[in-house]
C-alpha positions as CSV (number, residue, x, y, z in Angstrom):
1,X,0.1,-7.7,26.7
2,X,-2.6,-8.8,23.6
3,X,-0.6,-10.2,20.7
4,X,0.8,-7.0,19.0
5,X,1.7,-6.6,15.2
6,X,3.6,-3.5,15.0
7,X,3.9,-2.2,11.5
8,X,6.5,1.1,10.6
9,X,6.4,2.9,8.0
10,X,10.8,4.0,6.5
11,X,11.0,7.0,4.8
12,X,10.0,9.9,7.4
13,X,9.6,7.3,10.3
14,X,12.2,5.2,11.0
15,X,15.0,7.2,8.0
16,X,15.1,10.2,5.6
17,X,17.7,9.0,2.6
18,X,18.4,12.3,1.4
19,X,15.9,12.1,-1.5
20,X,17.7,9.1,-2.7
21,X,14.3,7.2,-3.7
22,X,12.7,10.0,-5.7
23,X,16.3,10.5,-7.9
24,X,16.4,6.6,-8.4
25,X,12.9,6.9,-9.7
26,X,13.7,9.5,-12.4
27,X,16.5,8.2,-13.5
28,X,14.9,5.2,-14.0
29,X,12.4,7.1,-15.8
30,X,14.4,8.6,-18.3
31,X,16.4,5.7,-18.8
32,X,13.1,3.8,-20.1
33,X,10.8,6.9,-21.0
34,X,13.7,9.5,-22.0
35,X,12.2,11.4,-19.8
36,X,13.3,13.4,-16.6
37,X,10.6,15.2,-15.4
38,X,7.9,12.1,-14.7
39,X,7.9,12.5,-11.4
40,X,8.0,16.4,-10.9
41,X,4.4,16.8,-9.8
42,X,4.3,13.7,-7.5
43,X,4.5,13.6,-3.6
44,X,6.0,10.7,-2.7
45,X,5.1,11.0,1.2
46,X,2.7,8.1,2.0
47,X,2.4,6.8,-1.9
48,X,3.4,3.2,-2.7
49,X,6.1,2.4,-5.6
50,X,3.6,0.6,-7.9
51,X,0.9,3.6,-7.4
52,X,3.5,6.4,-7.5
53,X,4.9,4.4,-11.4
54,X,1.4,4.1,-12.3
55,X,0.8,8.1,-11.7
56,X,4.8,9.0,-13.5
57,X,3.9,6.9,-16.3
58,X,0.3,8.6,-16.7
59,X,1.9,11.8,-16.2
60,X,3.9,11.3,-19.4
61,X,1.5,9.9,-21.4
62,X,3.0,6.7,-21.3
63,X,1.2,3.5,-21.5
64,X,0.3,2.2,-18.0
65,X,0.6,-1.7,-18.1
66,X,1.6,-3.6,-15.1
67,X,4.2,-4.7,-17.5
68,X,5.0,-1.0,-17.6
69,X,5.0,-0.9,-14.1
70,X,7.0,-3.7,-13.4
71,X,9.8,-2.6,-15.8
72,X,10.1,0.9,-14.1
73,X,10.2,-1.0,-10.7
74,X,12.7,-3.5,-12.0
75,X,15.4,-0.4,-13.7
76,X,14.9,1.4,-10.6
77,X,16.3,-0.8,-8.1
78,X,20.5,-0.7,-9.5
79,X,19.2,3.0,-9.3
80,X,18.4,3.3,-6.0
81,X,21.9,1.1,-5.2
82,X,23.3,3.3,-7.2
83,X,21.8,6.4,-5.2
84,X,22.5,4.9,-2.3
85,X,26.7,4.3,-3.1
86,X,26.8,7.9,-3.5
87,X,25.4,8.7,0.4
88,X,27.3,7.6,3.6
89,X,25.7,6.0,5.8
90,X,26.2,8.5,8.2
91,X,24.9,11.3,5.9
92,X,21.4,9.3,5.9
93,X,18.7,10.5,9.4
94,X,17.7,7.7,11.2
95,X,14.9,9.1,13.6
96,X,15.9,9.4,17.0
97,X,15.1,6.8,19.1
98,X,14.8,4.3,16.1
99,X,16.7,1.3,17.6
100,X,15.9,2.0,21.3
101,X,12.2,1.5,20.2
102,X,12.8,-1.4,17.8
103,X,14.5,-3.3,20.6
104,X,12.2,-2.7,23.2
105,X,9.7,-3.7,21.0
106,X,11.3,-7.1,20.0
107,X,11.6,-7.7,23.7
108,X,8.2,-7.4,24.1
109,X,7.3,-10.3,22.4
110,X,5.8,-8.1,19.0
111,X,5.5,-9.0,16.0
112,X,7.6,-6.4,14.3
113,X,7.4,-5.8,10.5
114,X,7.3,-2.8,8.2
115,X,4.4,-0.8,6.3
116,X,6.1,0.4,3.9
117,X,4.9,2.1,0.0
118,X,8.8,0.7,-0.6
119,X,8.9,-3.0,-2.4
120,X,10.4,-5.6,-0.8
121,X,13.7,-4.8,-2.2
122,X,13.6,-1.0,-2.0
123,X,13.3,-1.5,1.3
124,X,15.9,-4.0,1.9
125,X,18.3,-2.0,0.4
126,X,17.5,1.4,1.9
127,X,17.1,-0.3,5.5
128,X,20.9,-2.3,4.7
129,X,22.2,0.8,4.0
130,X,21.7,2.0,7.8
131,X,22.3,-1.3,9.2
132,X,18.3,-1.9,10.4
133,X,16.8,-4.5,8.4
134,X,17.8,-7.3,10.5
135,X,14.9,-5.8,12.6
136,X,12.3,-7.1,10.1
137,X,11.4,-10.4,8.9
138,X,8.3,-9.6,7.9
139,X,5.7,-6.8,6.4
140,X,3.2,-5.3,4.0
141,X,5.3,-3.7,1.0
142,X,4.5,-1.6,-2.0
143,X,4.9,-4.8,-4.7
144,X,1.8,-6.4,-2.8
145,X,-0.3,-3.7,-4.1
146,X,-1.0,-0.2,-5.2
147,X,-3.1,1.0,-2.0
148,X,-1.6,1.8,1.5
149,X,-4.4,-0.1,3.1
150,X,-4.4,-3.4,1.7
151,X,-0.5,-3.2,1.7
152,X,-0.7,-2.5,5.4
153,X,-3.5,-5.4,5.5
154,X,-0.8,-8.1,3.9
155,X,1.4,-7.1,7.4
156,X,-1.5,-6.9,9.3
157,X,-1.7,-10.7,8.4
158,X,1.8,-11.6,8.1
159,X,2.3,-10.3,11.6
160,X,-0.7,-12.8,12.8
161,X,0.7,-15.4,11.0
162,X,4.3,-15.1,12.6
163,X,2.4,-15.2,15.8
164,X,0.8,-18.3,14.7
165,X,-2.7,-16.5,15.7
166,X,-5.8,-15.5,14.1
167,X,-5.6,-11.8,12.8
168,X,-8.8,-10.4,14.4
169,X,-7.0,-11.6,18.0
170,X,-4.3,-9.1,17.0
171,X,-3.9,-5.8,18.2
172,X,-2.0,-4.0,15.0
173,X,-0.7,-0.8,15.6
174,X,1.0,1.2,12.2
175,X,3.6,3.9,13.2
176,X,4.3,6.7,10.5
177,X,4.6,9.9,9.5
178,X,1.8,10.7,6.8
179,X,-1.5,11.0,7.3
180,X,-2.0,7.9,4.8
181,X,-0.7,5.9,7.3
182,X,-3.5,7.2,9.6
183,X,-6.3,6.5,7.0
184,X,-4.3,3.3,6.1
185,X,-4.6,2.1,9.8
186,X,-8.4,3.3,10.4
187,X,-8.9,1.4,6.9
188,X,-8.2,-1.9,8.2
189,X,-9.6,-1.4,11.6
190,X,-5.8,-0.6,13.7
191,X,-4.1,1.4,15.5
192,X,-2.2,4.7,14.5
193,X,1.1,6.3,15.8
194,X,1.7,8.9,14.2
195,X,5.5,10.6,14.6
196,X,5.9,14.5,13.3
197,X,9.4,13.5,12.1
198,X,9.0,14.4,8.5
199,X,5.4,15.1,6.8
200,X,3.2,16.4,9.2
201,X,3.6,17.4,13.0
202,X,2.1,15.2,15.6
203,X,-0.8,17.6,16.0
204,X,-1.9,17.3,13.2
205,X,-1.6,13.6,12.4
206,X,-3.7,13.2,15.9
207,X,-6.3,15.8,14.8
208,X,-6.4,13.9,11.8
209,X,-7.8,10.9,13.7
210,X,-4.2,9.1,15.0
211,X,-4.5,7.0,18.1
212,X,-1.6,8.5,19.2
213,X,1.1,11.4,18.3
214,X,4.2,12.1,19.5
215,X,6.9,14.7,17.7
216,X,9.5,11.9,17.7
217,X,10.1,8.1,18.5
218,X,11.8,9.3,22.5
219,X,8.7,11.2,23.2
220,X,7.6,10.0,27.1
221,X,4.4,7.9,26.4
222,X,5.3,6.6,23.7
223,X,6.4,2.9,24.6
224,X,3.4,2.6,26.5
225,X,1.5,3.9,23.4
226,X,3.8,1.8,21.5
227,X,2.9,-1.7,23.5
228,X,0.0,-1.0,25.0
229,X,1.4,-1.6,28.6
């Protein structure tokens, strides 16, 4: 197999929290802005944290600093614990065939990190909650920039530095949901999974120019897909 960086996207991929994120984000919000409705007209679905503050915070009329950025990010993380106190683990979707995949791809030798819009954090704490980040050591998050391509880039990289290889001997392949993950992918020159688990269905992420679709993560093809075997 060619040295493979995989890179998943969380929410709508690998687990759906119930809306926890978006609630974290308002309250946070209010708490800083006083007010509730910053968020009302945003999609969160294939947005990063920073870009999605940067559009609440315009949305308001609120200065947009990235000062004013990094406070919303920073009141919004004992929100999202918070958030996330309130939902059993059990309550919370993750996808089916989640940790099948996940192991079969650390057997293979992958690289296996996340693409994720979440920061760091967010998505430490959101993966904790379900008992799967132990599965990633590495990844591209939403505090190493605004745009879904160059955070998937920073994995991209990360991955070939884990591998202790040069990226462009990489084969990267980024699994989601959203067809920003497609154009994310194709941005930087990878591969696309795309999974009709939340935003989209899998026909339409693969007429939207996916490598490959499947409707779920135990759809037949897609290890092979997956790991190019």
């Amino acid at each position: 197999m060619k040295p493979t960086v995989l890179l998943f996207d969380i929410d709508g991929t690998l687990v759906t929290m119930r809306g926890a994120g978006r609630r974290a984000f308002d309250r946070a919000l209010e708490r800083l802005h006083g007010r509730i409705d910053a968020c009302a007209e945003l999609r969160f679905d294939g947005g990063t944290d920073r870009g999605l503050t940067r559009l609440a915070l315009q949305a308001i009329g609120a200065p947009v600093t990235e000062r004013a950025i990094d406070e919303v990010l920073a009141a919004y993380l004992p929100e999202l614990e918070a958030e996330l106190a309130r939902i059993a683990p059990e309550s919370v979707v993750v996808h089916a065939g989640v940790p099948q995949v996940l192991e079969a791809a650390h057997q293979s030798g992958a690289a296996v990190g996340l693409g994720t819009g979440n920061i760091r954090a967010g998505a430490q704490r959101k993966l904790e909650h379900v008992d799967l980040f132990h599965h990633f050591d590495f990844g591209g998050f939403g505090d190493d920039h605004e745009l879904r391509a160059e955070v998937i880039r920073c994995g991209a990289e990360r991955g070939a530095a884990k591998l202790g290889i040069a990226l462009a001997a990489c084969r990267v392949v980024v699994i989601g949901d959203t067809t920003k993950d497609i154009d994310a992918a194709r941005a930087i020159g990878a591969e696309s999974i795309g999974v009709g688990t939340a935003a989209a269905t899998a026909d339409e992420l693969l007429a939207h120019g996916a490598s490959y679709a499947f409707a779920d993560l135990t759809a037949p093809g897609l290890l092979r897909a997956l790991l190019g075997d």
